[in-house]
VMD Tcl script that draws the C-alpha trace (Angstrom):
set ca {
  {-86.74 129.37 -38.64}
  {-85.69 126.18 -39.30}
  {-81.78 124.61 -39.91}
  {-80.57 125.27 -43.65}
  {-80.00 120.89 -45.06}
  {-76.24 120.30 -45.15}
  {-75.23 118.58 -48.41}
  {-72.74 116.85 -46.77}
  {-74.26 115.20 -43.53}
  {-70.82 115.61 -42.07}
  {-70.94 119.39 -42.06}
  {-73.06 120.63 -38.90}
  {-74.71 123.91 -40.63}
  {-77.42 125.97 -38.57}
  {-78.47 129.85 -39.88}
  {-79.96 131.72 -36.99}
  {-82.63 134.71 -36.91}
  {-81.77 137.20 -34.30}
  {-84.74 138.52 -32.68}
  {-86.38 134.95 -33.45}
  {-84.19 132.25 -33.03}
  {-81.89 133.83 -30.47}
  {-82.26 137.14 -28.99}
  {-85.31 136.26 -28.71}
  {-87.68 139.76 -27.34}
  {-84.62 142.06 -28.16}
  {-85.62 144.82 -29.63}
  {-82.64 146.03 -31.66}
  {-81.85 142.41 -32.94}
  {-85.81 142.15 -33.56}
  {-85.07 145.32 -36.37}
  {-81.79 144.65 -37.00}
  {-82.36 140.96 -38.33}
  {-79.39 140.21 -38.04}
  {-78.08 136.43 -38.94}
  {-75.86 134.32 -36.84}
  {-74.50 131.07 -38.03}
  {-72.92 128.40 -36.69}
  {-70.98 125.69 -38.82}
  {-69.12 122.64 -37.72}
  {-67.72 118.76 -38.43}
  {-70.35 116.36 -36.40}
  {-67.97 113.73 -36.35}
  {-65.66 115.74 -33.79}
  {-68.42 118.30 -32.43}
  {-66.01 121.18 -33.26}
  {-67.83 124.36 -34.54}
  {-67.12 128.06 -35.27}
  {-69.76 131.09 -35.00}
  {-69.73 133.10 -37.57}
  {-70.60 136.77 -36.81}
  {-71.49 136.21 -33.16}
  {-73.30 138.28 -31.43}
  {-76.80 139.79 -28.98}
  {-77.60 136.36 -27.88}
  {-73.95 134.53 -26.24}
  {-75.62 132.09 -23.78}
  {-78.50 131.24 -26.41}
  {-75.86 130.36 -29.27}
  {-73.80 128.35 -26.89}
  {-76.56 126.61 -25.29}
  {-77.76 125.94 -28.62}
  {-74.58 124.23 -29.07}
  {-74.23 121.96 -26.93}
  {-78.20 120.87 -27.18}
  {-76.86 119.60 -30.67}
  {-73.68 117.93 -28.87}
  {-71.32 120.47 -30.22}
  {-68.63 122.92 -28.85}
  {-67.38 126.46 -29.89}
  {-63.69 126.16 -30.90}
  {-63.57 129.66 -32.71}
  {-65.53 132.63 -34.12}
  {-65.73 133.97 -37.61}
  {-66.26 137.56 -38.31}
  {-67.65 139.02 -41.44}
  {-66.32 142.92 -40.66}
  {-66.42 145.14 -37.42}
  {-69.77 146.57 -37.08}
  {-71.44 146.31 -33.77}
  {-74.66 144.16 -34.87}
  {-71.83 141.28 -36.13}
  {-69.08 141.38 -33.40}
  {-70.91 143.37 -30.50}
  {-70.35 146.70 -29.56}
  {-72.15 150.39 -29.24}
  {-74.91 150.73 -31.93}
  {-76.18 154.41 -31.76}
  {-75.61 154.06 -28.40}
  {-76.97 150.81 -27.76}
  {-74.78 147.82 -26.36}
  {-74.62 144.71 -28.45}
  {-72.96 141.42 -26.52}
  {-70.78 139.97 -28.78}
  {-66.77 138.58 -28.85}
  {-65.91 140.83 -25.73}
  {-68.51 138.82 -23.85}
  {-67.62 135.73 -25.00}
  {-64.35 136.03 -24.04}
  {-65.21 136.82 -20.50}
  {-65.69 132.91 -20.02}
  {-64.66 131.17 -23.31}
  {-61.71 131.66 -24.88}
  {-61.27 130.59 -28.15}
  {-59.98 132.81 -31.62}
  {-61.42 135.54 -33.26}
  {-60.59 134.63 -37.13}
  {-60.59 138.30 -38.99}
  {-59.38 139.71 -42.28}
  {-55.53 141.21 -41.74}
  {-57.34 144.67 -42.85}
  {-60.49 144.48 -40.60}
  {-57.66 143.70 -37.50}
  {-58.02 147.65 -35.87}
  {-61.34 148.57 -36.85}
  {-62.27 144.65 -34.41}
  {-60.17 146.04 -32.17}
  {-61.45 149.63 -31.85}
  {-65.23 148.26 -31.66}
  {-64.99 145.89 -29.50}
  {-62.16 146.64 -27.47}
  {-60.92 142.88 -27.98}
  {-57.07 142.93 -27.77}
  {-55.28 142.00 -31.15}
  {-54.19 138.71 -28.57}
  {-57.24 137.09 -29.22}
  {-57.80 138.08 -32.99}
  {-56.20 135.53 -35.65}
  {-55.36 137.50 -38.60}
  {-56.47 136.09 -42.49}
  {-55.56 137.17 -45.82}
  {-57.73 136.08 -48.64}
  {-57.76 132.27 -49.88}
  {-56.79 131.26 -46.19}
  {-58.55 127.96 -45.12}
  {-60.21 126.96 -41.82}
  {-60.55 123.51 -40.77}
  {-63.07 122.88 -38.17}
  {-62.67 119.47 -37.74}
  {-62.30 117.96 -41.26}
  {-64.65 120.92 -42.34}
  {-63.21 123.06 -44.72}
  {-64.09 126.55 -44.64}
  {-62.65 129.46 -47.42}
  {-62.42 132.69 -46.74}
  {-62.42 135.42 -49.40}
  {-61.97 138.71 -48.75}
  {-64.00 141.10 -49.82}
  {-63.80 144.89 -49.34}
  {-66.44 147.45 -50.13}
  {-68.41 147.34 -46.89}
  {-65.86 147.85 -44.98}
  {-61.61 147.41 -45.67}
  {-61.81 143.80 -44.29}
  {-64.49 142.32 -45.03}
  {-64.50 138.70 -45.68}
  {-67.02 135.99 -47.40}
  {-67.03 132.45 -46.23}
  {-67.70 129.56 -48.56}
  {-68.20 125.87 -47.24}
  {-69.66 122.97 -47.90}
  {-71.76 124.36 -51.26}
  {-73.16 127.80 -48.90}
  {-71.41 131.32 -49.14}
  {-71.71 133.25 -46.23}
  {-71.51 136.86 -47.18}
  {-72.18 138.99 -44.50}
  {-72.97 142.64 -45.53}
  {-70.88 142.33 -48.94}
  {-74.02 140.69 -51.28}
  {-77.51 139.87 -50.18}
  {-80.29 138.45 -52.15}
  {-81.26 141.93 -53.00}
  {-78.30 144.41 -52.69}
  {-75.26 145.07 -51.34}
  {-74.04 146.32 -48.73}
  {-73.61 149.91 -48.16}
  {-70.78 151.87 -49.18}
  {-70.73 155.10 -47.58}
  {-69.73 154.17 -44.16}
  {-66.65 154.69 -42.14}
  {-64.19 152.60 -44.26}
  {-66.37 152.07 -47.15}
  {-65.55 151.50 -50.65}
  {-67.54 151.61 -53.49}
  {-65.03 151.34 -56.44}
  {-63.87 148.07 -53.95}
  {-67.12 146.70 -53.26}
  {-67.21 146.74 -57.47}
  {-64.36 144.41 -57.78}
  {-65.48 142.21 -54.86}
  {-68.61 141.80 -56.85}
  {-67.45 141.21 -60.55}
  {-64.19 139.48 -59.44}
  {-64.28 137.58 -56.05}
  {-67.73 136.74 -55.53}
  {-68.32 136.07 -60.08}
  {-65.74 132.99 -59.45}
  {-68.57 131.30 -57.22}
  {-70.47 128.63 -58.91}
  {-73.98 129.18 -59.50}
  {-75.32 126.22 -57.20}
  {-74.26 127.81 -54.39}
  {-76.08 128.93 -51.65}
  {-75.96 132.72 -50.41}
  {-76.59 132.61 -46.63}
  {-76.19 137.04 -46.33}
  {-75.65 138.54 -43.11}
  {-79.60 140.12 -42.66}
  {-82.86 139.03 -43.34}
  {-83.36 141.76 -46.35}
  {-85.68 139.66 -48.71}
  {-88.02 137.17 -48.38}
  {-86.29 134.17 -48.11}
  {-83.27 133.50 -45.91}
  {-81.07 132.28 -49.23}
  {-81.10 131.30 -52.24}
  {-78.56 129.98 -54.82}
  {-76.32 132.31 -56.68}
  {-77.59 132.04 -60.05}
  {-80.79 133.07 -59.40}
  {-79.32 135.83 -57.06}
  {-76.84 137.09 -60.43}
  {-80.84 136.85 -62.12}
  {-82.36 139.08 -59.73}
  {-80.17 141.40 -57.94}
  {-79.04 144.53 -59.64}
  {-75.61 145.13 -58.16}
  {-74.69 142.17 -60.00}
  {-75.65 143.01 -63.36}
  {-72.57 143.24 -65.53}
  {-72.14 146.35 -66.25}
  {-68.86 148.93 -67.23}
  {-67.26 150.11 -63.86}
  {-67.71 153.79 -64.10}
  {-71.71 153.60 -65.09}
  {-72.20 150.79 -62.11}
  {-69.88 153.59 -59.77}
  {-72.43 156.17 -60.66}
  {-75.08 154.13 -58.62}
  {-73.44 154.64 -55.05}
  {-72.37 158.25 -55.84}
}
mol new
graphics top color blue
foreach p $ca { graphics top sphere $p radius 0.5 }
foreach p [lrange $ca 0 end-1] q [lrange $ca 1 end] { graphics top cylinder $p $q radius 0.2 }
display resetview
C-alpha cells in the first residue's frame, strides 16, 4: 500500500497496513487489518505513531529510512490490536515494547488513562493525559484531537493537515462497536451527530481497519454512504445497536 499525498508537503503523512506493510506474515495483524500511521513535520524529522502496535522495529525502521524520528505516540483507545496487549490470548507488541528502548509519551484521552494502563501495563508515568480540543505540535505540525466516546470512554479522533484519523469511532462503512467493555451507544450517537458532523466534508477519513475497499475516502461521500451517519432522531438510530 502506498503513502496517502500530504496536502501540505511539510506534513510527513504515511498510513500503514498491518499484515502488509508491517507485520508483515503475522497472522493476527494479517485478519485483524489493523492501520498504523505515522505523521510528522519534514522540516524537523519529528513524528508521532498513532495507534502503534505488532510491528515496533518495522515502524521505527521505517522511520528513519524516511530520515525521521519517533518523538511520541498517539492512541486512538485501549484495545490490544491499537496499543498492544493480550488479544484472546494472543500477545500484541505495542507501547510496553516500545518503551523497553525508546522512551517517548503516550498521548491518551484523560478517560481512556486506566483502561491504557490496565492493558498494557504501561505506568500512568509515561501516559500524557488529553481532554478534547487539546493540540499537538509535532514540529510545526498541528495535530487536533477530539474526543470521541462510544467505542470505548476515551476514545479520541485526530484531525491534521485536511485527514481525520478515527480509529474505531467511524469507518467508511460503520462504526465501531458498542457493546464492549466500556462501550456506549447513546455516546457513540453524539460523537457521530456532534463531534465528528463539525468536520468539513473535504476531509479525509483515514479509520483505524481496513473494513471497505478503499483505505479512505473524504467525509462527504462517507456522510453519502455510511448508515450510522444518516441523520436520524436519537431514540430510532439507538434502536440499531440494541
Amino acid at each position: 500500500m502506498t503513502p496517502q499525498a500530504a496536502t501540505d508537503e511539510r506534513v510527513y503523512f504515511r498510513q500503514l497496513l498491518a499484515g502488509m506493510d508491517i507485520a508483515d506474515g503475522d497472522p493476527v495483524a494479517t485478519q485483524m487489518v489493523n492501520f498504523v500511521y505515522v505523521i510528522g513535520d519534514r522540516a524537523t524529522g519529528e513524528a508521532v505513531a498513532v495507534d502503534l502496535a505488532y510491528d515496533i522495529p518495522g515502524v521505527l525502521d521505517l522511520l528513519a529510512a524516511d530520515g525521521m524520528r519517533l518523538t511520541g505516540v498517539l492512541a486512538t483507545h485501549y484495545h490490544p490490536d491499537h496499543v498492544g496487549g493480550s488479544l484472546g490470548g494472543h500477545p500484541i507488541a505495542g507501547i510496553a515494547e516500545l518503551l523497553e528502548s525508546t522512551d517517548v509519551p503516550i498521548h491518551v484521552q484523560n478517560d481512556e488513562t486506566e483502561w491504557v494502563t490496565k492493558s498494557t501495563g504501561v505506568s500512568t508515568e509515561h501516559l500524557v493525559g488529553h481532554e478534547s480540543g487539546d493540540v499537538l505540535r509535532v514540529g510545526d505540525v498541528e495535530v487536533t484531537l477530539i474526543h470521541t466516546p462510544g467505542h470505548t470512554p476515551g476514545s479520541q479522533c485526530f484531525l491534521v493537515g485536511g485527514k481525520l484519523i478515527a480509529g474505531d469511532t467511524l469507518f467508511l462503512n460503520g462504526c465501531g462497536r458498542t457493546d464492549l467493555p466500556g462501550s456506549d451507544p447513546a455516546a457513540m450517537y453524539e460523537s457521530l451527530t456532534t463531534k465528528l458532523a463539525a468536520v468539513p466534508g473535504d476531509t479525509v477519513l483515514y479509520p483505524g481497519h481496513l473494513y471497505s475497499e478503499k483505505p479512505a475516502a473524504p467525509m462527504s461521500e462517507v456522510r453519502d454512504r455510511n448508515m450510522v451517519l444518516r441523520p436520524l432522531p436519537r431514540d430510532e438510530w439507538l434502536r440499531g445497536f440494541s
